[in-house]
N, C-alpha and C positions, 0 to 999 in steps of 0.2 A: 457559502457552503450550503448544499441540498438540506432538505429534512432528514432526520434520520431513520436509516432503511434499516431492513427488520430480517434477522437469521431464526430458523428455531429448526432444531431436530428432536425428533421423538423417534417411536421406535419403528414410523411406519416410509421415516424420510425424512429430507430437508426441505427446506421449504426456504429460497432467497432472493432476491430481484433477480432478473434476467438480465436487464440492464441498468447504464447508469453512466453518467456524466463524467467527462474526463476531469479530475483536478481532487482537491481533498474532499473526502466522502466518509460518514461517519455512520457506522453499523452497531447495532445493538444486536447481542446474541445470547441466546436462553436457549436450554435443553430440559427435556421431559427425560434422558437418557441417564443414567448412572453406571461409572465408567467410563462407557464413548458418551459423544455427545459435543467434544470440543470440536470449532468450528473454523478452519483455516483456511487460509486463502492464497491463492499464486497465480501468477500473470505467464502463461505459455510465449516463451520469444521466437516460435516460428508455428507451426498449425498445429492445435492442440492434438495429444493423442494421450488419450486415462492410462491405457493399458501399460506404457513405458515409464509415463509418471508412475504410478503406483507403481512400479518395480524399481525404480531407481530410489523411490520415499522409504521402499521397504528395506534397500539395503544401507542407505544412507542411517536408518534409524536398530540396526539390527547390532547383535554382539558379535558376528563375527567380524575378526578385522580386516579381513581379505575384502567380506563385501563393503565395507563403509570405506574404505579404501578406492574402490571401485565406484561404488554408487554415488558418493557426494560428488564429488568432478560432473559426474552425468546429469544427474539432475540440477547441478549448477547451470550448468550448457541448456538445460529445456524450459526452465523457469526462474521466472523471479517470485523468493518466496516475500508474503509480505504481512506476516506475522499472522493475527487469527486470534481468539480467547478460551483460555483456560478456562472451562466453566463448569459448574454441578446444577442437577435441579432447582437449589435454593441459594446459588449463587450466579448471576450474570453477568456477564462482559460484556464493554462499549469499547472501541476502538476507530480510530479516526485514520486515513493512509489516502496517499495520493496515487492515484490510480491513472496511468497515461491509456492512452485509447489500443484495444487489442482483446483477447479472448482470454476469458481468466474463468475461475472453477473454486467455487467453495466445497470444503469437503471434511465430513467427519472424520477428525485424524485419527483418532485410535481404531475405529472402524475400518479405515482404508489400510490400516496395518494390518489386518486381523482380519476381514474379509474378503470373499470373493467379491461379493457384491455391494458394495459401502457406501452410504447416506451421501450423494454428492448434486451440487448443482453448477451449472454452469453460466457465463454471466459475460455478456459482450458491452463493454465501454467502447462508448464512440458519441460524437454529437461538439458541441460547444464548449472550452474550455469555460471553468468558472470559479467562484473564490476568492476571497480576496486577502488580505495580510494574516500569514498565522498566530491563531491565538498566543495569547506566552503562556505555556507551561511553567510550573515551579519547580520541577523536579524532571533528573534525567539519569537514568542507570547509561551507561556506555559501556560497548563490550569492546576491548582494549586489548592490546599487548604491551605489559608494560617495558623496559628498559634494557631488561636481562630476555623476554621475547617468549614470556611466559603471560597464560590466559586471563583476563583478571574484570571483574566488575569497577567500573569508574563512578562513584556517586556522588551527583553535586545536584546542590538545592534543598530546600525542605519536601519531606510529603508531607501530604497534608490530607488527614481523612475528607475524601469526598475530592479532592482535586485530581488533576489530570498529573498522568506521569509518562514520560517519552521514552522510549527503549528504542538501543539505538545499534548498531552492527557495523564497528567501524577495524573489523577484524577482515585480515587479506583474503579475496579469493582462493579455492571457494568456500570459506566456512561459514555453515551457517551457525546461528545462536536463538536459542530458546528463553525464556525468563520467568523462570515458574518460581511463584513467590509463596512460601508456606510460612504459618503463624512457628513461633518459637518461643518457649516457656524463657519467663525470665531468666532461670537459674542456668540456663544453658549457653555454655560461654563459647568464644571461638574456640578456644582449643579443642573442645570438644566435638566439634561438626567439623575441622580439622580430620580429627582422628575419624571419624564417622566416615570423610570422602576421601581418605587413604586406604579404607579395606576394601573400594572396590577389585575384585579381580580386572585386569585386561581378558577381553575376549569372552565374559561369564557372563550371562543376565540374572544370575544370581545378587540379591541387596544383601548388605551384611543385616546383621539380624538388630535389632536396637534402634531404631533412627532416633534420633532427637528432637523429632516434628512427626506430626501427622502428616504423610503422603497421600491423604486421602483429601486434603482440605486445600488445596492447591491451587491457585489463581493465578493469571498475566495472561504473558504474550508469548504464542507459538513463535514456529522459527520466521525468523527474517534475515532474508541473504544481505551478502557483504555489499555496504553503503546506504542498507533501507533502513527504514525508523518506522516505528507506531507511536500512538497515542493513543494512551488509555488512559479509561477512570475504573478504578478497580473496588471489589465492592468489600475490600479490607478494611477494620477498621483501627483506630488507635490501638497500638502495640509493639512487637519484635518479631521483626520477618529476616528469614533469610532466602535470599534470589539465587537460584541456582539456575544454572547449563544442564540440562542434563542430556546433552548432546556427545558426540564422540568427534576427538579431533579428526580432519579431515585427509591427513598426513599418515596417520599413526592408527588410527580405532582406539586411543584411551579416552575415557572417559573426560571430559572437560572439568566437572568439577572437580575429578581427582588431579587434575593438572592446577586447581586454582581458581577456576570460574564461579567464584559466590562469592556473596559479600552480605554481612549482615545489614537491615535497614530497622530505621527505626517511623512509624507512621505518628505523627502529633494528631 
């Protein structure tokens, strides 16, 4: 594996390799931004164009259900998403992803939702395949359907404060899956975030009101389309996290966690 390459947005731009080596490559990503500032990334599968991307991300990521309807299929057809990190100014993201040779775009996600003009760089892999057997990870969230064909997190392994964790999209064409992992008070049980991601409305960007975590304190892995994986080391520490989707099925525009997609974790 390479050295590890280096992301950072602030509020004047991005700033990330231009290029890079075909095979796994591992990024460290920090923001001076609050809000935007998270740092994702996707591999264009025929000649990149921003302007189609960003309208296919934006409806893919929006409340109506007409466009996420629309937009996820499309943007499945223009890229391969390959996750990205959840980050705050005094929290950063590392992420590890194997990168085939082609034209790929790092890009300020909530920026590129929200702006005309949004914190982006672009990044051509090409040259020498390289790498050799992957690390073991201890731990792997899977994004699943389970039996009855409903959304559902799959957790196996330990985490381990300070260890690498794998997040993985092994959900059909073309949904993609997000894994944003927030701190959760002891006292607060499933039933209770349960009920939490059952008042979402369909179709509303309105949050019910109460959450049972801070949405402000939020870490992982952006989206990653169906059959890619990350590996990250997240900068959580020992505690009670719950992983949320906070994506919309790609069939339907419901919310994914209110279909099911979370799972509580526990960090040793």
């Amino acid at each position: 594996m390479t050295d590890t390459l280096t992301i950072h947005s602030d509020e004047s731009g991005l700033t990330a390799p231009r290029t890079a080596p075909p095979g796994p490559v591992r990024f460290s990503a920090s923001t001076t931004v609050e809000g935007p500032g998270w740092v994702g990334l996707a591999r264009f599968k025929d000649v990149p164009d921003w302007p189609s991307f960003q309208a296919h991300l934006r409806d893919m990521v929006s409340d109506d259900q007409t466009r996420i309807q629309r937009g996820t299929p499309a943007l499945h057809s223009q890229v391969t998403m390959l996750g990205g990190a959840v980050i705050h100014p005094d929290i950063p993201g590392e992420f590890t992803v194997d990168l085939a040779p082609g034209n790929y775009v790092f890009f300020d996600y909530p920026d590129t939702v929200a702006s005309e003009s949004p914190r982006r760089q672009s990044m051509v892999v090409r040259g020498e395949h390289h790498g050799g057997p992957a690390a073991s990870v201890p731990a792997t969230v899977r994004a699943v359907c389970d039996a009855a064909g409903r959304p559902r997190f799959e957790v196996t392994g330990k985490l381990r404060t300070g260890q690498p964790i794998r997040f993985e999209n092994a959900m059909d064409e073309p949904q993609f899956v997000e894994y944003v992992v927030l701190p959760i008070p002891d006292q607060v049980a499933e039933a209770e975030l349960a009920d939490y991601f059952a008042r979402f409305q369909d179709g509303s960007g309105a949050w019910p009101d109460n959450p049972p975590f801070d949405v402000t304190r939020g870490s992982g892995c952006l989206p990653l389309s169906p059959g890619r994986q990350a590996v990250m080391s997240l900068a959580a520490g020992p505690g009670r996290y719950v992983v949320v989707n906070w994506l919309k099925a790609a069939a339907t525009g419901v919310r994914m966690a209110k279909l099911g997609q979370w799972s509580i974790i526990t960090v040793d």
